[in-house]
N, C-alpha and C positions, 0 to 999 in steps of 0.2 A: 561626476554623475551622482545625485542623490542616490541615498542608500537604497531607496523603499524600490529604485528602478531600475536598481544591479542585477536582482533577481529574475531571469526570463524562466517561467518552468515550460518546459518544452524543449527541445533545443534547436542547435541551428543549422539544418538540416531544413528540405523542403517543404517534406510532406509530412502532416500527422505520425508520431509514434506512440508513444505513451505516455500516459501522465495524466496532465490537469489540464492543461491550456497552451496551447503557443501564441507567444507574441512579436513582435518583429523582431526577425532575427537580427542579433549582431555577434561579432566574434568573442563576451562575455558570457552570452546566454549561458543557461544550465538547465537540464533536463528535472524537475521532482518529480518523485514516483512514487509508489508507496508500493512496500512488498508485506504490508499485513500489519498488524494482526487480524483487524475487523474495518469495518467502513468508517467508521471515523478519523482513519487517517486521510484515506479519499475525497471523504467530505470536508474534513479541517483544508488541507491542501485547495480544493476547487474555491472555497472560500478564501481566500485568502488571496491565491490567484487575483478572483476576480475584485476585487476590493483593490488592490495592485494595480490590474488595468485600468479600475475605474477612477481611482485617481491619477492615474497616469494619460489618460481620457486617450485609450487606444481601441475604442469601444470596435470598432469595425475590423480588427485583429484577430478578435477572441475567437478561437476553436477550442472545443471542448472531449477530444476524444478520451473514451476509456482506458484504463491497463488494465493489466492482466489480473494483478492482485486485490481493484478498487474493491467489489463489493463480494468480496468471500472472506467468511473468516478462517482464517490461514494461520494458525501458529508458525514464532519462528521455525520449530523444528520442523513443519510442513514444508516449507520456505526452503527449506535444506535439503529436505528429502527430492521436490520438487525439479530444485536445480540439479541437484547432483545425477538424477535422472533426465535431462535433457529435457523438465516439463514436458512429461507423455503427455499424448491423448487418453484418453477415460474411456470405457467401455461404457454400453448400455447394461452391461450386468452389473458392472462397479458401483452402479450410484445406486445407494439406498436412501430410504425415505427415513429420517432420524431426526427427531427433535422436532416434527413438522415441518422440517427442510431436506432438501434433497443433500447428502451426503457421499463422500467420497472415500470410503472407509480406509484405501490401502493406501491414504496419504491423510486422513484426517480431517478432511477440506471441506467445508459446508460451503455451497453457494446458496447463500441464504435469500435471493431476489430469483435467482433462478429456476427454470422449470416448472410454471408455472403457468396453469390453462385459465382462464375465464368464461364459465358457465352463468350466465346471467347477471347475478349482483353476486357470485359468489369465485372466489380461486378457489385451486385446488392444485396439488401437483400429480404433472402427470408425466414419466417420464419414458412414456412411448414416443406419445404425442410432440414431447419438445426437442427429443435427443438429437437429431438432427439439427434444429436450429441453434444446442447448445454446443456441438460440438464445431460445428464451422465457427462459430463467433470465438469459442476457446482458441481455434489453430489460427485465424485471425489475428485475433490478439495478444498470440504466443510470436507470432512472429514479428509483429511489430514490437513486442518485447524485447527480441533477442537483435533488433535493427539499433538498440541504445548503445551509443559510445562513451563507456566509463569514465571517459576527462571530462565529458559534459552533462555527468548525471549524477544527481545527489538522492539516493535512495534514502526511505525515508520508514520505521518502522514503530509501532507506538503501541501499549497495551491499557493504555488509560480508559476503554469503553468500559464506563460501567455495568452494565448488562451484560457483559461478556460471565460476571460470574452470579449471573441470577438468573439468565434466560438461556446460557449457551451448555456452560460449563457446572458439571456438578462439584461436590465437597472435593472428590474423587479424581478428580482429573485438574484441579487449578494448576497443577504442576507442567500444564500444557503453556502458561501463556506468563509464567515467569520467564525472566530474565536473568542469565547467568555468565560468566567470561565466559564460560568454554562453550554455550551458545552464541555470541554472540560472536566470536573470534573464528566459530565455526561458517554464521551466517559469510561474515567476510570472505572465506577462503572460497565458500559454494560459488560466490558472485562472482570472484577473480576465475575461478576454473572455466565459469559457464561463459567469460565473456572472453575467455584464452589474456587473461592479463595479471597482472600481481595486486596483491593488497594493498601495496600502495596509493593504486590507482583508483582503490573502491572508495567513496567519500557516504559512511552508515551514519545517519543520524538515529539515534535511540533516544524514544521519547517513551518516560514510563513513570513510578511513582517507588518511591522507598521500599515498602510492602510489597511491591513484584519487581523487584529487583536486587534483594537483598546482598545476592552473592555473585553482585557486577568488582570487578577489580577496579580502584581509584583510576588504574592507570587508561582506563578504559571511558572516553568520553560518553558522556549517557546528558540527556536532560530531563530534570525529574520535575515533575507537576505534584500541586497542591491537590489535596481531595475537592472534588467537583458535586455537585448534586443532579447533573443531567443525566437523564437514564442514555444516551450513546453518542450524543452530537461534541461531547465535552467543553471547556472551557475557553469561547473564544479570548478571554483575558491570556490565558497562559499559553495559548497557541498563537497567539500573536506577538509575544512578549519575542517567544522560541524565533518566531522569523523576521522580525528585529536584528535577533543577535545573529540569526544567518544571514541575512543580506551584509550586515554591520562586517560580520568576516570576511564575505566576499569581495568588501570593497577595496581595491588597488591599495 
């Protein structure tokens, strides 16, 4: 089988889980997912996806459901906090309005598309108004989260949005969305606890850049991107390059 069509993100399993897309299942499929840091990994992933199917001309295949982590900025240590607490529900008290977005202060979590009303040509966030709608869609897609089976899912985490440290993160806080071994070997153990399996079983791909990653251990796979000039969609050259070399591994 061609490489570019080893890769199924989704996996093989009926209905909708998480992720980016499912395409016809077969017994290699693999689940991608993305557990943070900001939306660029959701939207590199969907991209890429679909570029896959459409050369693979599966076009009448394509589903395209949400995860859990797509469109919030989530630091790893979120990620951890997250898991290790069984991904609670949120109160209506919990979310504060922060940054212009609705915020999730006792885990860190911006759902930065979230909670939000439309008042003629104008948004606005309201979070009377939406809590309801955000909370079922969260336990929703908490659950179809914790439906993933780790042999068939390659999570997938990346801190290369550039805006993350001009529109999210002040001077003061960049130490949220570096990458470190003992986060990252942390992330690992959260994943194996919360899906009852071992580390071996978890397959983390870490996508990130020299300058926030500084004090990753060699021995620790990571794949490092070149500086980009896109304020958050990043580099489809180097994120194409990354799943090359992933399909390229997964091949028999």
């Amino acid at each position: 089988m061609h490489a570019s069509a080893k890769l199924r993100t989704i996996s093989n399993i009926q209905k909708p889980v998480a992720g980016v897309i499912i395409l016809k299942p077969t017994n290699n499929s693999k689940t991608v997912v993305s557990i943070g840091v900001s939306c660029q990994t959701a939207h590199q992933l969907r991209r890429l996806a679909l570029n896959q199917q459409n050369n693979a001309e599966l076009a009448s295949d394509l589903i395209m459901p949400s995860g859990l982590f797509d469109w919030l900025i989530c630091p790893a240590s979120s990620t951890i906090n997250l898991l290790n607490n069984r991904i609670p529900d949120f109160t209506k008290e919990s979310i504060q309005i922060h940054n212009n977005r609705a915020y999730w202060a006792d885990y860190k979590v911006y759902f930065w598309h979230n909670f939000f009303v439309t008042d003629g040509q104008y948004r606005h966030i309201s979070i009377d108004e939406t809590f309801e709608k955000e909370i079922t869609r969260w336990r929703y897609l908490r659950h179809r989260f914790s439906t993933l089976l780790p042999k068939n899912t390659i999570f997938v985490i990346s801190n290369t949005q550039n805006n993350l440290t001009t529109s999210v993160f002040n001077e003061s806080e960049l130490d949220q969305i570096q990458f470190t071994s003992t986060l990252i070997n942390k992330l690992k153990d959260s994943l194996a606890s919360y899906f009852n399996t071992t580390t071996n079983n978890i397959h983390l791909e870490v996508i990130t850049r020299p300058a926030l990653s500084g004090k990753i251990d060699h021995s620790i796979p990571v794949t490092h991107f070149p500086i980009d000039h896109n304020e958050w969609k990043g580099s489809k050259h180097s994120w194409n390059q990354w799943w090359l070399q992933l399909n390229s591994m997964l091949d028999p």
